[in-house]
Each structure stands twice: as C-alpha cells, then as structure tokens.
C-alpha positions in Angstrom: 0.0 0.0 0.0 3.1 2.5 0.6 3.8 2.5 -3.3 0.3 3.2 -4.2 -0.4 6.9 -5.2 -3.5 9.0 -4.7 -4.3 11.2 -7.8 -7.1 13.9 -7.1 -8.8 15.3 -9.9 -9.2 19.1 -8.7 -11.9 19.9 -11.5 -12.9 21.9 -14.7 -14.7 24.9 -15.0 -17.7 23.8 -12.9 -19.6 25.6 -15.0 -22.9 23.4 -13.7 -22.2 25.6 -10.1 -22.0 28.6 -11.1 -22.2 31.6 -9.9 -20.4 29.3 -6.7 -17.3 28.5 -9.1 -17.0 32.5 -10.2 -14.0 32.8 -8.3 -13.4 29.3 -6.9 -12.2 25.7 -8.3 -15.3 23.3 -7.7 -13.7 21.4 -5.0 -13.2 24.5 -3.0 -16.7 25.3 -2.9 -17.7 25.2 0.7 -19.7 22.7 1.8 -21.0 21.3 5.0 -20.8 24.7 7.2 -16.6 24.2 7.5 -15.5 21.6 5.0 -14.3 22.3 1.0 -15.6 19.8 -1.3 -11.9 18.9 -1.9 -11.5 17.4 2.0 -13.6 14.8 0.8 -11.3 12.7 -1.6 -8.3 14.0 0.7 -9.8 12.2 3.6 -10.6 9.1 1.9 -7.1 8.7 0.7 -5.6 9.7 4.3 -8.2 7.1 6.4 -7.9 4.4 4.2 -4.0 4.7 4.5 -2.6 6.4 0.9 -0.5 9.2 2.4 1.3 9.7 -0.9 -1.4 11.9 -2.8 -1.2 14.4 -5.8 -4.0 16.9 -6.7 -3.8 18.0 -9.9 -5.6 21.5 -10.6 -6.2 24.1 -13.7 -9.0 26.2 -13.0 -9.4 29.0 -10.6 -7.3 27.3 -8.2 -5.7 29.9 -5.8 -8.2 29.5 -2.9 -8.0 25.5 -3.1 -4.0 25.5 -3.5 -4.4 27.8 -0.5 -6.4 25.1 1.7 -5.0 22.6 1.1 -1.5 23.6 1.8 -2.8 25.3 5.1 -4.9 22.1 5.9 -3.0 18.9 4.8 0.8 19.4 6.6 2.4 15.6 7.5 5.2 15.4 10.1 8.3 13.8 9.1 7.4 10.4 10.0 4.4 10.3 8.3 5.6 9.8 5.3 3.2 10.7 3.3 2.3 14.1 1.3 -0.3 16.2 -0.6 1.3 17.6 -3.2 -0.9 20.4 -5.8 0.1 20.1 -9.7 -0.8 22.8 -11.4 -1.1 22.6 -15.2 2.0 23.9 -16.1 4.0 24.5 -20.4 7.2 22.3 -20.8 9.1 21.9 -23.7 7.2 18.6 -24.5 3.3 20.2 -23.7 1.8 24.1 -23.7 -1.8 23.7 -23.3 -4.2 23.2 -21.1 -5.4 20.3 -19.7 -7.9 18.6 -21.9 -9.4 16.0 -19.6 -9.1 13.9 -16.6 -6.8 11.6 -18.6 -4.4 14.1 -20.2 -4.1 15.5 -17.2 -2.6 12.6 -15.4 -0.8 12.0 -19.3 1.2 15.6 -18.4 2.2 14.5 -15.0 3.3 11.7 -15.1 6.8 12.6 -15.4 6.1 13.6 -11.6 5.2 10.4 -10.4 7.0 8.0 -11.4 9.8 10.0 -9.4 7.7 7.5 -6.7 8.0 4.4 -8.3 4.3 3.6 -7.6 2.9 0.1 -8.3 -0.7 1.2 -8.7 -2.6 4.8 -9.1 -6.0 5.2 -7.6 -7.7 8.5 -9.5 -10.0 10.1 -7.3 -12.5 12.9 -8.3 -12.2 16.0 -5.9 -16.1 16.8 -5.6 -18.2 14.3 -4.9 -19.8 13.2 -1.1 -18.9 10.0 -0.1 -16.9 7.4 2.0 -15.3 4.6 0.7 -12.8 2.2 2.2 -10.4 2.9 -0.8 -7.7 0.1 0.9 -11.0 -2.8 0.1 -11.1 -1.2 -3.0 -7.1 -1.7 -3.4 -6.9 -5.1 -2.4 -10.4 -6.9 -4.3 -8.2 -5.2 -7.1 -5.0 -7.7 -5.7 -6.9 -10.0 -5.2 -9.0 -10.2 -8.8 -5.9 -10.3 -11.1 -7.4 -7.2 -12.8 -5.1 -4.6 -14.6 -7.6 -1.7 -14.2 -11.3 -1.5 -11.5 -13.7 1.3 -11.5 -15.8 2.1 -8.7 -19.8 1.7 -9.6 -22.7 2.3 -7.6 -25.9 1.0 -8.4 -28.3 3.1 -10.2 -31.7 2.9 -11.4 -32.3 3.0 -15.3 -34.0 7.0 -14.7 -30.7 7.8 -13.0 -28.6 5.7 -15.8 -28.9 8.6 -18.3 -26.7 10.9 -16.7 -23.5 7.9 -15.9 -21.6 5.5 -18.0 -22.9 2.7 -17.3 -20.8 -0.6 -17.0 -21.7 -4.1 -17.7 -19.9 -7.3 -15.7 -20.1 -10.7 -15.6 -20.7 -13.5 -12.9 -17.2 -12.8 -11.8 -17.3 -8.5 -12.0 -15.2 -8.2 -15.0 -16.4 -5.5 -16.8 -17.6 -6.1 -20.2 -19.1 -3.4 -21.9 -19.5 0.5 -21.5 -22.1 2.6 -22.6 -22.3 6.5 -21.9 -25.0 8.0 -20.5 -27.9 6.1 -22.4 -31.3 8.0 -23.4 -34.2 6.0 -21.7 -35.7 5.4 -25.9 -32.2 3.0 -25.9 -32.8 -0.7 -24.8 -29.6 -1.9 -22.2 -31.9 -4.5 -20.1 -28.6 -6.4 -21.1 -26.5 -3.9 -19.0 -28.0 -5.5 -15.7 -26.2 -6.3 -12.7 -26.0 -10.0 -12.5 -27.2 -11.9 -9.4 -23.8 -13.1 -8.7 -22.6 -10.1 -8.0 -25.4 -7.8 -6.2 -24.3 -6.1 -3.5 -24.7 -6.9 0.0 -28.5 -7.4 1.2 -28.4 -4.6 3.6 -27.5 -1.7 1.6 -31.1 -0.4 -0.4 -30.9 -0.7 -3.9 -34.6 -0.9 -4.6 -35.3 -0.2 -8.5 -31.4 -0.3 -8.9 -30.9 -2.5 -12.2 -27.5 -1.0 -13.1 -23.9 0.0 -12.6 -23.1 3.7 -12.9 -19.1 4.4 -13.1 -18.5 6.7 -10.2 -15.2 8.0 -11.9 -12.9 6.2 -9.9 -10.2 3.7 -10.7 -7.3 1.7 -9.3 -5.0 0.9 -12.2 -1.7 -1.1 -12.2 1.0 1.5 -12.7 2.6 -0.5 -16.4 -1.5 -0.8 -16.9 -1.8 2.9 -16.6 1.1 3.7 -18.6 0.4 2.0 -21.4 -3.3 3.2 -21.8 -2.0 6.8 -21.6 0.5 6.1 -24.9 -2.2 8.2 -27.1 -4.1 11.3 -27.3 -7.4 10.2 -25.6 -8.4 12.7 -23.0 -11.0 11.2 -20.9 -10.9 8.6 -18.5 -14.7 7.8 -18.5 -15.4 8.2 -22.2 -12.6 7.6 -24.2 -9.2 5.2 -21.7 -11.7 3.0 -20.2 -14.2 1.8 -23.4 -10.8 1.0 -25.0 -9.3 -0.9 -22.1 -12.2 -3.9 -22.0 -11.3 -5.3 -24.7 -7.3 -5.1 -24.1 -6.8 -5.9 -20.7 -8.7 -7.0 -17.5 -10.6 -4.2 -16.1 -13.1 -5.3 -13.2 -15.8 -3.4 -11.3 -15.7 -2.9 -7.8 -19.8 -2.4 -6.3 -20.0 0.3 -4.1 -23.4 0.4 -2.5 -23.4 3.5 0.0 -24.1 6.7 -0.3 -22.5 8.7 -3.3 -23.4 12.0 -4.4 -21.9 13.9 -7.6 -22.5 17.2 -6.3 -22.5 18.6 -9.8 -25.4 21.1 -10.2 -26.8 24.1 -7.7 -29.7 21.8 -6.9 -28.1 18.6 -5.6 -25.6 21.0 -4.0 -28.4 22.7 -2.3 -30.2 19.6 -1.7 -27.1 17.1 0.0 -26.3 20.2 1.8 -29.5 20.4 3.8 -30.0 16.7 3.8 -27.0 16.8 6.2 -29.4 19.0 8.7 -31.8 16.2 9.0 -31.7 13.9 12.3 -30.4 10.6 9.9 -28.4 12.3 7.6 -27.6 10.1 4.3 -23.9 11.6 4.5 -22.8 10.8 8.3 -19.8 13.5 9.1 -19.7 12.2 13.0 -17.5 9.1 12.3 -14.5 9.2 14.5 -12.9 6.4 13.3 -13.5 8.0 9.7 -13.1 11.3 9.9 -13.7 14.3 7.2 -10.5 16.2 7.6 -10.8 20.0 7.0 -8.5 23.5 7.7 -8.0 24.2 11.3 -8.9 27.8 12.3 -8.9 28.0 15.9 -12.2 30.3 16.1 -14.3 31.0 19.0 -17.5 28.3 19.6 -20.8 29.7 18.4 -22.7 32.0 20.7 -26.1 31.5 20.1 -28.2 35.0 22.2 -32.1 33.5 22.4 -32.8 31.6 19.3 -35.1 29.1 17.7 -33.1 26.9 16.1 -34.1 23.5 14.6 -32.6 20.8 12.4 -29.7 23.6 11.7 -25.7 23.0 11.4 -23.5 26.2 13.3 -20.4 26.2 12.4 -17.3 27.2 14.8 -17.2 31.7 15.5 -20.8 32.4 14.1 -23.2 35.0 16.1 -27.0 34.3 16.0 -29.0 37.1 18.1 -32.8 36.1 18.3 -33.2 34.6 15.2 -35.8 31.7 14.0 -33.6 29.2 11.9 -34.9 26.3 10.1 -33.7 23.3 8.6 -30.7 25.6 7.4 -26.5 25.7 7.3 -25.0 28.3 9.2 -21.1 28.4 7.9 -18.1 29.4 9.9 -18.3 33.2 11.0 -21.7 33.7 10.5 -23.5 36.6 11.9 -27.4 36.7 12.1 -28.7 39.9 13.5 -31.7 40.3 15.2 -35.3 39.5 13.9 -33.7 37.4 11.3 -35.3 34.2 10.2 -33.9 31.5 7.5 -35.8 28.4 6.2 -33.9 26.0 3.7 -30.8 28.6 3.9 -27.2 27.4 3.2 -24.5 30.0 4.5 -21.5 30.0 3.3 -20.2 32.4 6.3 -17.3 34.7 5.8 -13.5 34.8 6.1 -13.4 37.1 8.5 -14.6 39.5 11.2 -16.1 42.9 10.9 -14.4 45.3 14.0 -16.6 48.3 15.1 -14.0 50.6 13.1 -15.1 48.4 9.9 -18.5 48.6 10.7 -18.8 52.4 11.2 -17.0 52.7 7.7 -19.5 50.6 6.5 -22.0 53.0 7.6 -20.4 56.0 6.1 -20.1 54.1 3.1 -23.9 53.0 3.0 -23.4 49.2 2.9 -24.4 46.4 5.1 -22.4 44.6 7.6 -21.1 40.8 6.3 -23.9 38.6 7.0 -27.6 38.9 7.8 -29.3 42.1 8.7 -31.7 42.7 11.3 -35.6 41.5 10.3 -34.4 39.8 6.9 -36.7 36.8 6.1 -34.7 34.1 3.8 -35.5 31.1 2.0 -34.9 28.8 -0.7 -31.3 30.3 -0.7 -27.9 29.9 -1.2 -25.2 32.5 0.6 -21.7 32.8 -0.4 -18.8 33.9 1.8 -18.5 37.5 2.8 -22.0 38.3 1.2 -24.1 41.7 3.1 -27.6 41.1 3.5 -28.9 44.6 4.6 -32.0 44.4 7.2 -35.5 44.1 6.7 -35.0 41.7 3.1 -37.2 39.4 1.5 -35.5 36.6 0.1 -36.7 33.5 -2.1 -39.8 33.1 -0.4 -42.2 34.6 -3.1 -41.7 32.4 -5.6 -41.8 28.7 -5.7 -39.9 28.1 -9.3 -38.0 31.2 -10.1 -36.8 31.5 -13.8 -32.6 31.1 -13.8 -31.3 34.6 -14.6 -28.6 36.8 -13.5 -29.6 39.7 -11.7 -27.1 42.7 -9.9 -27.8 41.7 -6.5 -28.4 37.7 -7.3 -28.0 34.9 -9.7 -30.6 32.6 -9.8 -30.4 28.6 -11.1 -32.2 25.8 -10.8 -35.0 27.3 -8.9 -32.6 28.4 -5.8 -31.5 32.1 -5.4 -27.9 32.6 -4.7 -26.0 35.8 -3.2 -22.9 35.7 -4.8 -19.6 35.7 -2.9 -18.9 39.7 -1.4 -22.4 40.5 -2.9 -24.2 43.1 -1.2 -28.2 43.7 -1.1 -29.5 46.9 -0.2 -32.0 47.4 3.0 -35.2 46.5 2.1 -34.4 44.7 -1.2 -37.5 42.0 -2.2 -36.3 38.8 -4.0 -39.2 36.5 -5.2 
C-alpha cells in the first residue's frame, strides 16, 4: 500500500455551479458549514492509508492551493504528502489540460519520481466514504489490470452515468455512456452473482453507474495513456475492455456527484436532518478539514431547529430552520432562515469596519436585522442589509442573472462579497 499513489482530480470549470465556481475551483466550494468539497477525496485517501497523494488543478485554483497547503501538513514520519500540480507549459506540452486523462498524461513525469505500483484516480467533488484500501486489495486479489468504482443506479438515473456491464465474476464487459431512456440496455443489468450486500437499499437499482474512480496497475496505466485520448470515463476505459482486465468494484453507500446548484443545495440540507444520508460524525473516519482555531458559536435567544453552526458564528434572536450556518456567520436580530445554506465569511467585521461601513452606506457581512430568507444559497463574505425578503415569493423562479443575485435551478444565490441593499424584495 506504501507504493500506491492517490491522484485527485481538482476539476474543470464547474460551469454546472456557477455563480459558486465564479472565483473558486469546484472542489473549494464550501460545503457542510466548515469543509471544501476537496476534504472529501483528501480524507478518503488519508483514512484508508494512501498518504502519498497528488492533486492535480487548472481552474481558478488559488483558494483551493491555498487550503490545502494550510490544511494537509504531515510530520516527518508520516511519510506521506499532498502535493498540488498545477497545469504547467514544458518543452514537450503548452496547453491546457484537456481532460481527466491528459491531465494525469502531463504528470506523469512527476510520479513516477515514486515508483508507484498502482494509481487510484479520485474525483475532488463528490460526497462519499469509501474504504479505498477494500477497493485496493479486491483489485489484488481479482488479477485485474484496471477496476472502477460503480454504484448501483436505477435505469432513470442511468442517463446521466456510463454505465458498466460485468459478468458473474465483475469483469467489466461493456461500457455505454449515459444512455437516453428510448435505448434498450436491459442487457447492462447487474447480474445476481454479484449484487451487492443485502443490507444496503438498492430498490429499483438495475444497473452500474461508473462513479469516476479507478485503481489501475501502474505499467497498466502507462500503457493506456500512450495516445491522445483525454477522458478517463469516455474515451481510456471503453478501449481498455477489450485489451486488458478491467473489473468493477460495487459500491453500494451513499455517493453524491455534487454537480449542479440543486443537488448542492439539496445534499447540503440533507446533512441538517436527524439521519443524515452523509454521516460527518464518524471518528474512526473522519472528514479532515483547515484548522482555524475560532471562537464556539454563541447562540443569544434563538429558535433553532434541524440547523448546522459552524465554529465563531453570532446568531441574536433569530428563527432558523432546517438551514447551514457556515463558519463566522453573523445573524442579527429579527432574522429568520428556512432551507438557507451559509457560506459564512472569512473574517470578522471590528466596530472601526462597521462604522466605515455605515459611512459608506453598505451592510455589515452577513444577515441584517428582520431579513426573512429562504430557498437560498449565501456565499462567503456576502451583506444582506436588514428588513430583506429573500426566495420566499416564488416557488420556481426563472434562472437569470440579476445585480444583486443569480438565480439557477429554482434556488437564489447571493454571490460571494455581494451586497443587497435594506429592504431589497427577491421572489
């Protein structure tokens, strides 16, 4: 397990999570009140024991470069690292990455300064937890030169994965991307032989959707990047069934893509409920995240109810539902916030701010006094003036892109450092 490398994916353009990708990589993206996207994958790797992990970025990176260097620091007898590679010109390359496979193509003069005997290729924003050491040695064990992750899906949900087909034994088959639901694939059907385990629900789930992650041998790997394929999903892994043995390895819990502003929304206030699908209180599997030393939350005569408050937020006599209050939050008096996820802010606000605030005719960061919010989506550092109307007017708002707000998927979002006037009314 020592010579096996962890390659993180850091992203595209996200454009699916915009306006929350304007000015961040799509595994920065805060999520969870305290946690980046990114901590994910990174804690994963580190739990399941592959300390030697490379995330390899493009787009918009400074604020996740600047995480995870101030998050993931390993003493000297760790032995282990998390290394960033940024897409960089040699004399040999000059563009840009062109997909998760060229990307890993371009480094991998970098790692085989490691010597690795086997690559697992993670993706840096999904929600899940996965015993990636299991996944490593059913790999061993199965003889197989490549194995991709799958979770079962149900033919609705097919349309939007490659879907894999195995045999009695797992090995893969066939892969068909993202089938329309006019194209017959009842052949594409997980075979009894290899269901998954009887207590994980899987009702209606008929087939294997690739989850974008794969253990490949490290000659395996090698050899499938001699080309100018770009994709992993797409283009590496179609060509590899018929060449070598690639094997599927079920993965039945919970796995989100948190692709679009709705299922970010969604998983995000899913974690508020009593039996979240995502559990974040495992201490023997713990999401690792940046440090910040900041004050517990002082909470001044509230009602609060399936909520999450992060570490240094201020909530005065507010009424907060079902909603994500994010590191440094302040909620003034009067406030209230139904289905609200806040992003919180990167710093405090000193009187001397504040009163140059007032001069200047802006709100202070965060939520003014009387504001009534729902159906909404905060960024960091955003000022809410008092006495707002937010997203509760509408019930299926048209997306657009207004000067105070974007709005996409039915879900109002204040950008990051937006500001909204005193009084401002958003349907």
């Amino acid at each position: 397990m020592s010579n096996v490398l962890s390659i993180v994916m850091g992203g595209g353009k996200g454009t699916r999570l915009y306006p929350l990708t304007k000015e961040r990589a799509k595994p920065a993206v805060p999520f969870g009140g305290k946690y980046r996207i990114v901590d994910i994958a990174l804690s994963n790797s580190i739990n399941s024991g592959f300390k030697k992990i490379y995330v390899l970025t493009q787009f918009n990176s400074a604020s996740l470069h600047l995480h995870i260097l101030n998050t993931y620091i390993f003493d000297s007898f760790t032995r282990g690292f998390v290394e960033i590679l940024a897409a960089e010109q040699t004399f040999e390359h000059s563009g840009w990455y062109e997909g998760t496979a060229d990307a890993v193509r371009k480094n991998l003069v970098h790692f085989r300064t490691q010597e690795p005997s086997h690559y697992m290729i993670l993706s840096g924003d999904q929600l899940y937890r996965m015993d990636l050491a299991e996944f490593y040695r059913r790999h061993v064990e199965s003889g197989a030169d490549v194995s991709v992750a799958a979770n079962p899906v149900t033919r609705e949900q097919a349309v939007g994965f490659g879907i894999i087909a195995a045999d009695h034994s797992a090995r893969v088959t066939e892969f068909v991307e993202k089938p329309p639901l006019s194209r017959d694939i009842t052949h594409l059907r997980i075979p009894p032989e290899i269901q998954p385990e009887e207590n994980i629900e899987t009702s209606g789930k008929e087939y294997l959707g690739s989850m974008g992650i794969y253990c490949f041998n490290a000659a395996t790997l090698e050899r499938a990047l001699d080309n100018n394929m770009d994709d992993f999903g797409k283009e590496i892994l179609p060509m590899l069934i018929d060449k070598v043995h690639v094997n599927a390895h079920i993965f039945g819990g919970f796995w989100e893509d948190i692709g679009t502003i709705r299922s970010f929304y969604e998983t995000n206030l899913n974690l508020t409920s009593i039996a979240p699908d995502f559990n974040f209180y495992d201490e023997d599997l713990p999401i690792y995240t940046h440090r910040r030393d900041l004050p517990a939350t002082k909470i001044n005569r509230c009602t609060m109810s399936e909520c999450l408050t992060a570490d240094g937020s201020i909530v005065t006599d507010a009424t907060i539902h079902r909603s994500i209050v994010g590191v440094r939050s302040t909620i003034n008096r009067g406030a209230s916030l139904d289905g609200v996820v806040c992003m919180g802010a990167d710093f405090y606000e000193g009187f001397e701010m504040q009163a140059d605030n007032a001069r200047n005719g802006i709100p202070n960061i965060g939520v003014g006094e009387g504001s009534r919010i729902g159906n909404t989506i905060i960024d960091k550092n955003a000022r809410i003036g008092a006495n707002c109307r937010i997203g509760l007017d509408d019930p299926n708002p048209e997306d657009g892109d207004h000067p105070t707000h974007y709005t996409r998927d039915g879900i109002v979002i204040i950008p990051k450092n937006g500001v909204v006037p005193p009084g401002t009314i958003i349907p």
